[in-house]
C-alpha positions in Angstrom: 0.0 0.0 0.0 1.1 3.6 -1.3 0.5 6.2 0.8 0.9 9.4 -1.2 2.5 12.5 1.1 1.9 16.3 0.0 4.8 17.8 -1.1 6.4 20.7 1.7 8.4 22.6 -0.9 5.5 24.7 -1.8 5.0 25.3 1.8 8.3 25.8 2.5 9.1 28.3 -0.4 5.7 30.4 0.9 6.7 30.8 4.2 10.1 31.8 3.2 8.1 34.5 1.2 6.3 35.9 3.9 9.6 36.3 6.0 11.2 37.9 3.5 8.1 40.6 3.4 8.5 40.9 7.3 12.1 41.6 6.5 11.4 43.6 3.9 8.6 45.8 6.3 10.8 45.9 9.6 13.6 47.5 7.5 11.5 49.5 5.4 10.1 51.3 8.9 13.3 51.7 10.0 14.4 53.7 7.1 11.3 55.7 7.7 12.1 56.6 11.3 15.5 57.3 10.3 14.8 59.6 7.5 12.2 61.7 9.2 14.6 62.4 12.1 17.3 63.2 9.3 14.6 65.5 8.1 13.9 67.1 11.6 17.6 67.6 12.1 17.5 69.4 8.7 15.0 71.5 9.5 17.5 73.2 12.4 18.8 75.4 9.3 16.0 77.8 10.0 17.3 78.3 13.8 20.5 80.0 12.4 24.0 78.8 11.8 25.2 78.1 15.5 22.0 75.9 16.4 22.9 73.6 13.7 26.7 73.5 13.9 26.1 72.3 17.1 23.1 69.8 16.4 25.6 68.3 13.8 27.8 68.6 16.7 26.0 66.9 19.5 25.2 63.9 17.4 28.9 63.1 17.6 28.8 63.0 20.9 25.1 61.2 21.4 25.0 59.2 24.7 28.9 60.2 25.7 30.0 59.0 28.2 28.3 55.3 28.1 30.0 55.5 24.5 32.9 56.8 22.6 33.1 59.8 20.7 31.2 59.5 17.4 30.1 56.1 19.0 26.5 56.4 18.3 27.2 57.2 14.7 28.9 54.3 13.9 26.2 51.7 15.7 23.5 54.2 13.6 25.7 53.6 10.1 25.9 49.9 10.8 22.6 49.3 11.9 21.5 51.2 8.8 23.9 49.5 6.4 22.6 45.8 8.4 18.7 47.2 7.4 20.2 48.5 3.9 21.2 44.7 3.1 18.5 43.2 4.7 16.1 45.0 2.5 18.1 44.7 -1.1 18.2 41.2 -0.4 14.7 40.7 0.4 13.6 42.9 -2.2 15.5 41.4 -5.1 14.5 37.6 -4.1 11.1 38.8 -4.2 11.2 40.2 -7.3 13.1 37.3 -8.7 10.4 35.0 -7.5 7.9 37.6 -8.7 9.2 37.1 -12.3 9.2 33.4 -12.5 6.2 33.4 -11.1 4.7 34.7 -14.3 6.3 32.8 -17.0 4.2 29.9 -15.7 2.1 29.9 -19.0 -0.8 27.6 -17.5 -2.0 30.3 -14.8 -3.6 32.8 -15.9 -2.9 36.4 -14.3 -4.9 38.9 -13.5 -3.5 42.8 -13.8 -4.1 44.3 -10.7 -4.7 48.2 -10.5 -1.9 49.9 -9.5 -0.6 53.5 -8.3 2.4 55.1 -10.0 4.2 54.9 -6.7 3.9 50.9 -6.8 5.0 50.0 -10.5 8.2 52.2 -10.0 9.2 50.9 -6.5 12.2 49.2 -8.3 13.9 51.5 -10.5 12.5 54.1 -7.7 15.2 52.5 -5.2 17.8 52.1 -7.4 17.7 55.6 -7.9 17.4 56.4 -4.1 20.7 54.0 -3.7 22.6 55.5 -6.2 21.6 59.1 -4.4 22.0 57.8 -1.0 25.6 57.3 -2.1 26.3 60.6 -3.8 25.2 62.3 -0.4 27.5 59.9 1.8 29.9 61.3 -0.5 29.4 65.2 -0.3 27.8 65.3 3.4 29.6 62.7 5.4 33.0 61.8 4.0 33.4 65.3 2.3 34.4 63.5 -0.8 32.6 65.6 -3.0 32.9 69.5 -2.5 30.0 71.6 -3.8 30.6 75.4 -4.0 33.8 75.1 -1.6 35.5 73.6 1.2 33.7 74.1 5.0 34.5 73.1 8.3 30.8 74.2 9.2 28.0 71.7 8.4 25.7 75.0 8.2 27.9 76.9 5.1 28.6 73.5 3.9 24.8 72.7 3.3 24.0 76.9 2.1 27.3 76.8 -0.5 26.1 73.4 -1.5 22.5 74.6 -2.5 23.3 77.6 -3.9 23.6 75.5 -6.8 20.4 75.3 -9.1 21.4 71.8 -10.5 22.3 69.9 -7.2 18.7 71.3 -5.8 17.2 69.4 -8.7 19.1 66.5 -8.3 18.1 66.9 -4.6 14.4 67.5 -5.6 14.4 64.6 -8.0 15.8 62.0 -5.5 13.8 63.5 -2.6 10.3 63.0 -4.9 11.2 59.5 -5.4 11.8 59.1 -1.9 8.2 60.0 -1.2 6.9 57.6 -4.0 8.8 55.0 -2.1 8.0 56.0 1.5 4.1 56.0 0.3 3.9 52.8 -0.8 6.5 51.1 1.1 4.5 52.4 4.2 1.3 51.3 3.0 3.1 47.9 2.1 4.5 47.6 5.7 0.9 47.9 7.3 -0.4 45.3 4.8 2.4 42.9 5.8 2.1 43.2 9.5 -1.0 42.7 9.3 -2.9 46.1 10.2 -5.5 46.1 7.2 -8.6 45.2 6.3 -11.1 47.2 5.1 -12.2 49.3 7.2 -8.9 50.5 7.8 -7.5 50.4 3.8 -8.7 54.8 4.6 -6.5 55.1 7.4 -3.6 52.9 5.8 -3.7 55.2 2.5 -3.7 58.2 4.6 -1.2 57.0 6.7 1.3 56.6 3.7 0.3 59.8 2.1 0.7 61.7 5.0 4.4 60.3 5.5 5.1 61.1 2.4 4.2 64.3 2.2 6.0 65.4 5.7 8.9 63.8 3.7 8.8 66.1 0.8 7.7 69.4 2.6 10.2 69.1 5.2 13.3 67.8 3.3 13.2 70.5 0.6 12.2 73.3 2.6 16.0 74.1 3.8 17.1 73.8 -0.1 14.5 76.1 -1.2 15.0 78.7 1.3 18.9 78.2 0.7 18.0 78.6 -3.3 15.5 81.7 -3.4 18.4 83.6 -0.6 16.1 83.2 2.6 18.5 81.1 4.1 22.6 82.5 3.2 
């Protein structure tokens, strides 16, 4: 007598799915939280040149002395690059699975309606890595030197946005930002399970509400630099 057994791969390959969503949400919120605080700390331009000198300042010396000098930063740039990973990955084998998912030519697949925001999340992030990068480079390593050489994060961030073109390679990379935020937000909430329908209202505005704090508060220090409020 044959007993016949179900097979576990499918099960197997559809939990590994759903952690890699989880993985994919829990780092996606902690990019969030990280970038609104980035965004708060920018927003210090508008208290003058000494109050964010020395908020660039203090985050050096974050929770000294139960750590180092500059401590803080470095757990903050490895937990970020540990979420950065985390997230790639997830969001790659996804996608791969995604893709050979549809070349099954016996299912048949139904388009689902989606928002701008969601069929550009891909290239979207590939433009926010490559941007992510550029900044590194100007802001943090001083790699990259836009209208001159400062000792002062303040005349370091006015010189640099002087410029017309960096504030639309700013804008540009801040607007996907938001397109990414929105739905990565939205995304998030699906996968930790806090919708259904009566909350799908809250969700949206949830995501748009994100995103637009993102956008409003991030280019309001370059716009003021650009149109002279801020010199």
């Amino acid at each position: 007598m044959v007993t016949a057994t179900a097979p576990t791969k499918p099960r197997r390959a559809n939990g590994t799915t759903v952690a890699l969503k989880w993985a994919m949400a829990v780092s996606g919120i902690v990019f969030v939280l990280f970038v609104l605080l980035h965004m708060y700390g920018n927003l210090k331009m508008f208290s003058g040149q000494e109050a964010f000198d020395a908020y660039a300042e203090s985050l050096r010396d974050l929770l000294y002395p139960y750590l180092p000098h500059m401590g803080f930063l470095w757990i903050q740039r490895i937990g970020l690059l540990v979420a950065l990973a985390v997230h790639v990955v997830a969001a790659v084998t996804l996608w791969r699975r995604a893709r050979e998912a549809r070349r099954d030519r016996y299912v048949m697949h139904k388009r689902l309606a989606q928002t701008y925001s969601a069929r550009t999340v891909r290239w979207g992030g590939l433009i926010l890595l490559a941007f992510v990068v550029f900044h590194l480079l100007q802001f943090t390593t001083l790699t990259i030197n836009v209208g001159g050489t400062f000792d002062s994060p303040y005349e370091r961030f006015v010189a640099a946005f002087e410029h017309w073109w960096l504030y639309l390679v700013y804008l540009v990379a801040i607007v996907m930002l938001t397109m990414h935020v929105r739905h990565g937000v939205w995304s998030a909430l699906q996968t930790l399970g806090a919708s259904n329908r009566r909350r799908q209202g809250a969700i949206n505005a949830t995501a748009y509400l994100v995103a637009a704090a993102l956008l409003v508060g991030f280019m309001a220090p370059p716009t003021a630099v650009l149109l002279d409020f801020v010199n």
